[in-house]
N, C-alpha and C positions, 0 to 999 in steps of 0.2 A: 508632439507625441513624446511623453517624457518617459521612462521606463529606469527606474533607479538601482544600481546594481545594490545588494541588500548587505545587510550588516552583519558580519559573521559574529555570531553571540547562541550560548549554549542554547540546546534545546527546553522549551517550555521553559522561560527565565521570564515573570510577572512584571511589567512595566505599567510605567506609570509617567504620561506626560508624550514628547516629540520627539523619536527618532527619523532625522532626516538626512539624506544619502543620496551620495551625487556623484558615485565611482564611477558607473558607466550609464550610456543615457543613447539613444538612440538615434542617428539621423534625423534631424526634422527640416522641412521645407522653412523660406523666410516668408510671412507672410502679408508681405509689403507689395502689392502691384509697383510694378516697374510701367509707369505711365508715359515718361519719356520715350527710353528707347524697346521698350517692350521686352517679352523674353523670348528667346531665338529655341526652337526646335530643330533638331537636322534629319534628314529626311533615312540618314543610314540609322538611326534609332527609332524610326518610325516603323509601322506591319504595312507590308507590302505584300501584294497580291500579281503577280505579273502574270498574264496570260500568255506572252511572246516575244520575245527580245525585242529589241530595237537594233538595227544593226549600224548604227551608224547616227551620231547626233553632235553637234556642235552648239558649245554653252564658255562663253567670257568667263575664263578662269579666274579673272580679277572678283568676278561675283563668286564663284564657289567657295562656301565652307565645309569642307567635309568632303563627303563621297555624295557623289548626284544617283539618283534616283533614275530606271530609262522606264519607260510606262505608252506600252500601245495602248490599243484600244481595246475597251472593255479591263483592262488592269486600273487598279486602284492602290492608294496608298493612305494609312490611318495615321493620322498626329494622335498621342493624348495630351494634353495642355492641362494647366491648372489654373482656375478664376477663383476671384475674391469674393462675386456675387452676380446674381444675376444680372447684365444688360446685355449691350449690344457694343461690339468690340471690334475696333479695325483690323484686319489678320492681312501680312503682307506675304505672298507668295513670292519664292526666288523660282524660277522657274523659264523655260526655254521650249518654243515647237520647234519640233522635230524638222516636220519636213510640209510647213505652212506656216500663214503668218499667223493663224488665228486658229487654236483649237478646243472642239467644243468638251465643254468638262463640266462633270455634276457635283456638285457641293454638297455633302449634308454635315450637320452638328449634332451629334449624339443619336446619330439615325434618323432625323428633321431634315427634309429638304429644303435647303436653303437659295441656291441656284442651280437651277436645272438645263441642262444642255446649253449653260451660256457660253457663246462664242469668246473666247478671253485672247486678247491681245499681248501675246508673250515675248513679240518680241524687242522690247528690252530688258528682259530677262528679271522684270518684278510686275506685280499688278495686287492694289488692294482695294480689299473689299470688306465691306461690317457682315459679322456673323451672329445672331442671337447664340449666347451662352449664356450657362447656369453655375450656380455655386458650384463648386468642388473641382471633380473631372472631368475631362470632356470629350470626347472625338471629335476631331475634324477628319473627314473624308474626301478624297478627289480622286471620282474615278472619271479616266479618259474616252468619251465617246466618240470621237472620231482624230484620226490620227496619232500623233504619237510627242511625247514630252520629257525633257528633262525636268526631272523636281532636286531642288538642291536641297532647300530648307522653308520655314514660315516663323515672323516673328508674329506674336500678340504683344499689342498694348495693352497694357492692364494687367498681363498673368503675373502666375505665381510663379516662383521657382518651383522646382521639385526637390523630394528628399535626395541627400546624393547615394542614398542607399536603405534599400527596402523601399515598402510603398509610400505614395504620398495620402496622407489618411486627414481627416476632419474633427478627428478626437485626442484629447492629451488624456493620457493614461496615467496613474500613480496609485502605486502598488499602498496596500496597506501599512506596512512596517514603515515607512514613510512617513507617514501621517501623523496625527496628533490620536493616539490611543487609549484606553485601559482595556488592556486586557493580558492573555497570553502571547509570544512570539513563539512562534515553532521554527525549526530549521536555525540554519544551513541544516540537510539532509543528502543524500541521494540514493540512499539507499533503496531500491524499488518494492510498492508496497506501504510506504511513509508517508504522509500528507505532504511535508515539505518537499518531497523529491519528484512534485508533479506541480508544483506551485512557481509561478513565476517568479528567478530570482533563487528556488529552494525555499524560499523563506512566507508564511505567511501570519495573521493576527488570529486567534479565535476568541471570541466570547462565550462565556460559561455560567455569567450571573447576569443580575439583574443591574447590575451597577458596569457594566462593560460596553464600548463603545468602540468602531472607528470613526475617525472622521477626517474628512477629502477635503482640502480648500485646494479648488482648482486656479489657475492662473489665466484662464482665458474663458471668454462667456459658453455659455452650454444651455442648451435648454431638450437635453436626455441623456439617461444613464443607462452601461451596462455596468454589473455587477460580473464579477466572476466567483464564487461561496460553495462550499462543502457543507451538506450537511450527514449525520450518518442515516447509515441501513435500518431497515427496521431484523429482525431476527432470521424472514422467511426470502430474504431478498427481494420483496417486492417493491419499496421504498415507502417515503413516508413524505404527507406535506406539513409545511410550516410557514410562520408569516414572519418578515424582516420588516419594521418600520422606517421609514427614512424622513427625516426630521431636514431641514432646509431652516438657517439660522436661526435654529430652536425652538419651529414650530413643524407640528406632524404635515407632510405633504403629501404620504401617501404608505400604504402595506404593500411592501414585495410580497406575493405567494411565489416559495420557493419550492422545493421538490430532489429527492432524491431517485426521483423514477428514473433519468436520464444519465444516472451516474452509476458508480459500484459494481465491478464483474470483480468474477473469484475463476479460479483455480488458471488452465493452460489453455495456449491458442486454440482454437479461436477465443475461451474466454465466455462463461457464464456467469447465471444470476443465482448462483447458487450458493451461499457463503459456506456452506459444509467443506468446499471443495482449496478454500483455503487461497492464498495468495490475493488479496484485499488490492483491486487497483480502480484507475479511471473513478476519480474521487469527486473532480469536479462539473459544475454546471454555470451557465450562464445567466440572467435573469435581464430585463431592459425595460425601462420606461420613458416616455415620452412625456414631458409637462406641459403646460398649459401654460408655460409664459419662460421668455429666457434671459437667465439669471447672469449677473456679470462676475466678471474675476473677484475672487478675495471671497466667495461665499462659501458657509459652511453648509457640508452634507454630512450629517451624521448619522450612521446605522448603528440598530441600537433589537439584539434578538427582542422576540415577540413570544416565542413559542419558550419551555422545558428542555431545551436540547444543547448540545455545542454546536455555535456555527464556526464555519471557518473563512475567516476574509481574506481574499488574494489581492485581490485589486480593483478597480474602478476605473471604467473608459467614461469623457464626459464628453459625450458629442455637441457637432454644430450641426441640428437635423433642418433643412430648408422645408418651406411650407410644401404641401403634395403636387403636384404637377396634374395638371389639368387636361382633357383628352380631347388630342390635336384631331384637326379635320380627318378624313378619310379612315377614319377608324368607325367599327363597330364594337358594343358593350356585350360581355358576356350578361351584363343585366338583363337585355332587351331578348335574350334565348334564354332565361330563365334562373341564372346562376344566384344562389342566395347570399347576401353579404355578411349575414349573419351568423353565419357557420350552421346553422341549425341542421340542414337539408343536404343532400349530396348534389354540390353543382359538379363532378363533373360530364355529365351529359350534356349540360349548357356549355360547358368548355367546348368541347369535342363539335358541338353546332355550330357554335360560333365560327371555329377554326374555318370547319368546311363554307359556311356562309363567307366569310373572309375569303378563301381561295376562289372560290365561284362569282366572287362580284369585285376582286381585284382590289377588297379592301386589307385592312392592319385589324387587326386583333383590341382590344383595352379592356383591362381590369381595372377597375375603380377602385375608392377605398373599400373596408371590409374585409374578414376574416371566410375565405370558402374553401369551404370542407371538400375535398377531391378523395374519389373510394380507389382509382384507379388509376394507371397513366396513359398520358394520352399523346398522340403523335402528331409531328409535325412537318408539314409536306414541305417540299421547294418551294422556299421568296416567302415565307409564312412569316410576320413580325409581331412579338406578340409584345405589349408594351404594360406598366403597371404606371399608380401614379407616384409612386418611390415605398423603398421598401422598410418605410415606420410605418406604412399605412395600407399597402394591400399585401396580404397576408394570404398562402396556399399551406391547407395545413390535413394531414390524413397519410395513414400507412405507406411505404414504398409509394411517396408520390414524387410525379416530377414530368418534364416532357421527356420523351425519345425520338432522336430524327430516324431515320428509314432510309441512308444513303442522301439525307437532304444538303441540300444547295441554297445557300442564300436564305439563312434563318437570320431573324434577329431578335434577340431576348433580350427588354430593358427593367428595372425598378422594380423590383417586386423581390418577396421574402417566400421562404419555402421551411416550413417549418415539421417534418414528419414528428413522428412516432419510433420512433425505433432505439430500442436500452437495450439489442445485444445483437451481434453479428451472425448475421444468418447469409454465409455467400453463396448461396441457391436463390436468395432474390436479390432483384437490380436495385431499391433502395438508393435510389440517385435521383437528385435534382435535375440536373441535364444527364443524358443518357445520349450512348449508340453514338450515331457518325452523322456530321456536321460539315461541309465543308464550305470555304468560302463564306465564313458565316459572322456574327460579329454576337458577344454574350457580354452585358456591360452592367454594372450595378447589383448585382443578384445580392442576397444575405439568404444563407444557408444554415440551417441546424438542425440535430438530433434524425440526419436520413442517415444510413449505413455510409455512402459513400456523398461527398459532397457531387461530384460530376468525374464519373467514371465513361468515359469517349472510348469507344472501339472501333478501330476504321476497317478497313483504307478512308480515311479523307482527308482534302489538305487546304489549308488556309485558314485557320479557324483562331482568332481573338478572343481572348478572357481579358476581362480587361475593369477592375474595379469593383474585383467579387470578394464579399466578406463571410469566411466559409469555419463555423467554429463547432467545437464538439457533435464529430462524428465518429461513426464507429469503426472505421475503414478508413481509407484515404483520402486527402480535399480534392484534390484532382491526379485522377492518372488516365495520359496517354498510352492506352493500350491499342499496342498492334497497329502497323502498318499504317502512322501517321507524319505527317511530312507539312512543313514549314507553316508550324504551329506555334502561337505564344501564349501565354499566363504572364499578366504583368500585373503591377500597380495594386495587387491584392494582398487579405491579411487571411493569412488560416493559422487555428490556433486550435489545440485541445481534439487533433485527431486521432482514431484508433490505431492508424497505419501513417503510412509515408504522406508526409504533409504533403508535396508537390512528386510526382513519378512518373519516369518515362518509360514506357514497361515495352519493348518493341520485340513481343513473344516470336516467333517465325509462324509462316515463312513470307510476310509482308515485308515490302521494302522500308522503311525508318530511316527519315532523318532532316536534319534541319530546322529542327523546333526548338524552342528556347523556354525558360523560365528566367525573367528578368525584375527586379525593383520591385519584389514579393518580400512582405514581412512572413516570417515564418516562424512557429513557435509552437512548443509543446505537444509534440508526438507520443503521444500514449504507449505509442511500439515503434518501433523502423526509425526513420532518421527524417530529421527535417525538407531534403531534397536527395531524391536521389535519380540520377541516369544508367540504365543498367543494360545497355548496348546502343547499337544503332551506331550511324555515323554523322559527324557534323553536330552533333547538337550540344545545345550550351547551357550554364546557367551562369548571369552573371548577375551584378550588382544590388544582391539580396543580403535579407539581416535573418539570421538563423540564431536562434535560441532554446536553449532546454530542453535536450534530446534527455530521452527519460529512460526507457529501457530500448537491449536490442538495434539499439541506431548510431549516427553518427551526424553530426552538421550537414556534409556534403559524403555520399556513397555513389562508387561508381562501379562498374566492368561487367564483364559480360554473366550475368544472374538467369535463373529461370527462363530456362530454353530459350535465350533471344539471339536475336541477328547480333552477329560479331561485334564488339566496339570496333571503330574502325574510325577513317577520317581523322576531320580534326575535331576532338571533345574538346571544349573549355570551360572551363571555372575561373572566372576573373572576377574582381573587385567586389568580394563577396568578406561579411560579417558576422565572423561566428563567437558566439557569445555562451560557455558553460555547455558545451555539445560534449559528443561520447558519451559512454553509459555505461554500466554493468551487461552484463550476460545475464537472460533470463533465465537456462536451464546450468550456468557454474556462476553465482556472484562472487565467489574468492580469486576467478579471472581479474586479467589485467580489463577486459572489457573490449567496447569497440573504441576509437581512434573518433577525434573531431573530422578528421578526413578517413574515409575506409575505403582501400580501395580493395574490390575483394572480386575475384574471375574465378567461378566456380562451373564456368559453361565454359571454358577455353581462355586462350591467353591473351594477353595485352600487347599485341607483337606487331600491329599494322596501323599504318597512320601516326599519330601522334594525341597524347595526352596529355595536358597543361593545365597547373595552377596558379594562376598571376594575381599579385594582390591581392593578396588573403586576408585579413588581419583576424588572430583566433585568439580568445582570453580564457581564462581561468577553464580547462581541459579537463573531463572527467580522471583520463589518468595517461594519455598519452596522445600528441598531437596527429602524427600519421603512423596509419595501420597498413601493412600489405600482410592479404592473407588468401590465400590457394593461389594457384594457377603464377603460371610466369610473367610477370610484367617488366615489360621495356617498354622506351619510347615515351615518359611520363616525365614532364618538367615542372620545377616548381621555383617560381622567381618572383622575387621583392613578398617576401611571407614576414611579418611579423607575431611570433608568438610568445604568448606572455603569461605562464603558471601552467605547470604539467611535469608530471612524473618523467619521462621519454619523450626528445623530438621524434623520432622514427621507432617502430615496433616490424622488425621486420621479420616478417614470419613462410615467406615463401622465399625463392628466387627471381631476381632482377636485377634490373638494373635503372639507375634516374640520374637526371640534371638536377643542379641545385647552384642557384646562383643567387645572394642579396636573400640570405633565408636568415633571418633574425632570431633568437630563441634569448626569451629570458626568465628569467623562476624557472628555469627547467632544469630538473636535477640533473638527469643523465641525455648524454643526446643520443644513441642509440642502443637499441635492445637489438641483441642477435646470438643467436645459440649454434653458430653455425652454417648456415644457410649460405649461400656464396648470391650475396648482394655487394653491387656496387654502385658507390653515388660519386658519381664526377661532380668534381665542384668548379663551380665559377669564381667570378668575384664576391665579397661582400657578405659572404657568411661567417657567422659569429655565434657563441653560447653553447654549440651541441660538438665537441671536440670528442667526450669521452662515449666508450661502449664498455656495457655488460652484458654478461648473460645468467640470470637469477629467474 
């Protein structure tokens, strides 16, 4: 996954030929199986589900790496791994019984059961066994069915590494400016309302004649594309279509139909389709296609408009998409209840039979390939699995569609794409993929676009895995944890081009919150609000993500206590986290300083209890100032081993406080702190450097 930090060159300057850029570039996994010694998982970075303590277990510390795992019965715990391709791979468990020699544990692989209640011999504290896995991600599952187990770690033979930061993804990305071009470069921008200042990078290519091109030579085989393209408005705000052709080493392979129906709101939040009303944003769209054959490194892709219009080119994902997955025993077909695959008909009343026919005969759910048109949403009871055959090939597509659990337990949603209807936000409907409360539940593979909200969860529920969701222009949020949810994760996922807060922990009162995490999510271009934010609760985290291109209204990483929520409290952390061109202007004063790539902002009460921590940060090129504090009193907030590199102000300090600050690095930063008075204090540690001086301007 390559992602090229962009070339600072004046606005609308006509080129001609290769601009190629390699300032900054994103985590990516090595994708070499390690066949020897395999690659080791540990068991405290894996989703754990624990139903009961263990109170007592003995495990040869000589085998331990890490922190051990303790796991009764009926508790389970989720690996994700990464494979090169499909087969069958030997997985060695480190692992120890409790309090017998032999105990019985269920295995499954991506929700596949693989062994079921086998008696496993633990004690010498390893035991391996071959698991069918597939290309890309994967879950391994062990839950304990009788007695009680230390899990320490699991290596695979054959995995991949993972990225050591954001998701681990199947596509290399490269931005148009990049590329070999003719045409216009727009940007560097940020000004909100500008094409460029919502374009990956700030910067994008546009075409305007007939003689204008991008063109992608990717590095690695691919055989489908996403496009990410602007095109304009028509006068009335309804939008308008048009056709991109794409040409594969200079012969046509096929016409993008693009669309500006899912893009362009004017005037103030929430944000209409009205252009009268002024303030021109949310400019761009996505487009994808799937080929008929996959093409190796060094091939030229080049787009080339079709239509009388300007397009605007941002970028190109060039996937590795695996053949469709085929429908495992003990399932039933929404086909066989009447579901059309043709989109023509409204299947979902065949949905909704299906389900109940599933629950009532103890079988799984499957959707086939085909595009089915759903007029409603439908719900999903306790232990309900509902599976697709991957989501380039079955496709839910229809107004505020999507499941809703009902206080459910034990769902599982795999492969499948959910494509609504929705170009402007209406938060009177639910307009979400996954919906309601889920616990205990496991959601892996989804592709989401154009619903309101990618999966908006309201609890109380707890246990609940995201895990490999690719969630892009929406009108709302990609995911928020709303209210009273508890030892929840979102990992391994990409959201990009949302109308709100890419990742959110919303813990409104007066439900308990806490314990949930956002971890190894790429996160990128919020249309409003900030990349991730946690806005109370206690214990919860977000750690080792890559944040990009807060646009207006947000910040990289925002936390404290927001919108009537339970107190920050605990321990919050933000550790080993990548922020890349975060902060933004103010949407109602842009001649503000803005918000902060960190913003910590307590507008529901103070920062005063537990502790707040930023560890390993690394933050580049800073809309205008690295960290923000703003209302409410904050104490108790550390910030250790930070490097940052381009920004007006280390710190903007606009309320009272007080912070640690040890090994904080600041460079291109002009001043290190902004203060007008306000009685803030930062104790320093060791190891800080670049931000000595203060004004007040």
């Amino acid at each position: 996954l390559n992602i090229s930090m962009k070339l600072s060159l004046a606005l609308a300057i006509f080129l001609f030929g290769v601009l190629a850029s390699a300032i900054h570039q994103i985590p990516v996994s090595n994708n070499v199986p390690d066949l020897e010694n395999g690659i080791q998982y540990e068991a405290e970075n894996a989703f754990k589900n624990v139903k009961s303590s263990v109170s007592s277990c003995k495990f040869d510390d000589k085998k331990v790496s890490g922190t051990v795992a303790m796991l009764s019965t009926e508790s389970y715990i989720i690996f994700t791994v990464n494979i090169a391709s499909d087969g069958i791979y030997p997985v060695t468990l480190f692992a120890q019984s409790c309090d017998q020699s032999k105990t019985l544990v269920n295995i499954h692989a991506n929700g596949h059961p693989q062994m079921m209640e086998e008696p496993l011999d633990l004690t010498a504290g390893a035991i391996t066994h071959d698991l069918s896995l597939r290309f890309g991600l994967n879950t391994i599952s062990y839950m304990v069915q009788g007695g009680s187990v230390a899990i320490d770690r699991i290596v695979v033979k054959g995995g991949i590494p993972m990225a050591p930061r954001g998701a681990t993804v199947q596509y290399e990305e490269i931005e148009a400016e990049a590329s070999n071009y003719q045409g216009y470069l727009i940007g560097p921008d940020r000004a909100w309302c500008s094409l460029p200042s919502e374009a990956s990078g700030r910067q994008a290519v546009q075409l305007n004649s007939s003689g204008n091109f991008v063109e992608f030579t990717p590095t690695s085989s691919f055989n489908a594309i996403v496009v990410r393209f602007s095109i304009p408005n028509t006068e009335d705000g309804v939008g308008q279509a048009a056709e991109l052709n794409l040409l594969v080493n200079g012969n046509q392979a096929t016409t993008l139909n693009v669309t500006s129906y899912y893009s362009w709101t004017y005037g103030s939040y929430p944000f209409f389709r009205v252009p009268s009303q002024g303030n021109p944003h949310h400019f761009y769209d996505d487009v994808r296609f799937l080929f008929s054959q996959t093409y190796p490194s060094g091939t030229k892709v080049r787009l080339i408009g079709a239509s009388p219009i300007t397009y605007t080119i941002d970028l190109a994902d060039f996937y590795t998409v695996p053949a469709p997955y085929s429908m495992p025993s003990g399932f039933i077909s929404v086909i066989d209840h009447g579901a059309d695959p043709t989109g023509t008909q409204d299947s979902a009343p065949a949905f909704q039979e299906t389900i109940e026919a599933a629950v009532s005969g103890g079988h799984a759910v499957w959707i086939p390939q085909g595009k089915f048109h759903l007029t409603y949403r439908l719900n999903m009871p306790n232990s309900i699995t509902i599976r697709g055959a991957g989501p380039w090939y079955t496709e839910l597509w229809g107004h505020d569609v999507g499941f809703d659990g009902q206080q459910s337990t034990g769902v599982q949603l795999f492969d499948y794409a959910v494509f609504g209807t929705t170009n402007v936000r209406v938060d009177s409907e639910v307009s979400s993929a996954v919906g309601s409360s889920l616990s205990s539940s496991l959601v892996q593979n989804l592709w989401i676009e154009h619903d309101k909200c990618g999966m908006w969860l309201d609890g109380p529920f707890d246990s609940l895995m995201i895990t490999g969701v690719t969630i892009r222009n929406t009108f709302a949020d990609g995911v928020n944890f709303h209210q009273g949810v508890t030892n929840s994760v979102v990992e391994q996922s990409v959201i990009r081009n949302t109308g709100d807060d890419g990742l959110a922990m919303w813990p409104q009162q007066p439900q308990d919150y806490h314990s949930n995490t956002f971890k190894f999510n790429t996160v990128s271009l919020p249309m409003l609000a900030n990349t991730i934010a946690i806005y109370g609760g206690s214990d919860n985290s977000a750690t080792d993500n890559y944040c990009a291109d807060t646009v207006v209204e947000g910040a990289g990483l925002q936390t404290g206590t927001r919108f009537g929520s339970v107190q920050l409290g605990g321990q919050t952390t933000f550790a080993r986290n990548t922020l890349v061109r975060t902060g933004s202007p103010d949407m109602y004063n842009p001649s503000s300083s803005g918000e902060g790539c960190i913003w910590i902002y307590s507008d529901s009460g103070p920062i005063s209890t537990g502790g707040l921590s930023f560890d390993q940060i690394d933050i580049s090129d800073a809309y205008y100032q690295i960290v923000m504090f703003y209302q409410g009193q904050t104490n108790n907030v550390s910030f250790t081993n930070i490097n940052a590199d381009g920004a007006e102000y280390m710190w903007e300090e606009r309320t009272a406080g007080s912070i640690y600050a040890a090994n904080v690095v600041a460079t291109n930063v002009q001043t290190g702190i902004w203060n007008c008075g306000v009685p803030f204090t930062i104790t320093q540690g060791p190891g800080n450097s670049g931000w000595d001086s203060t004004k007040c301007s």
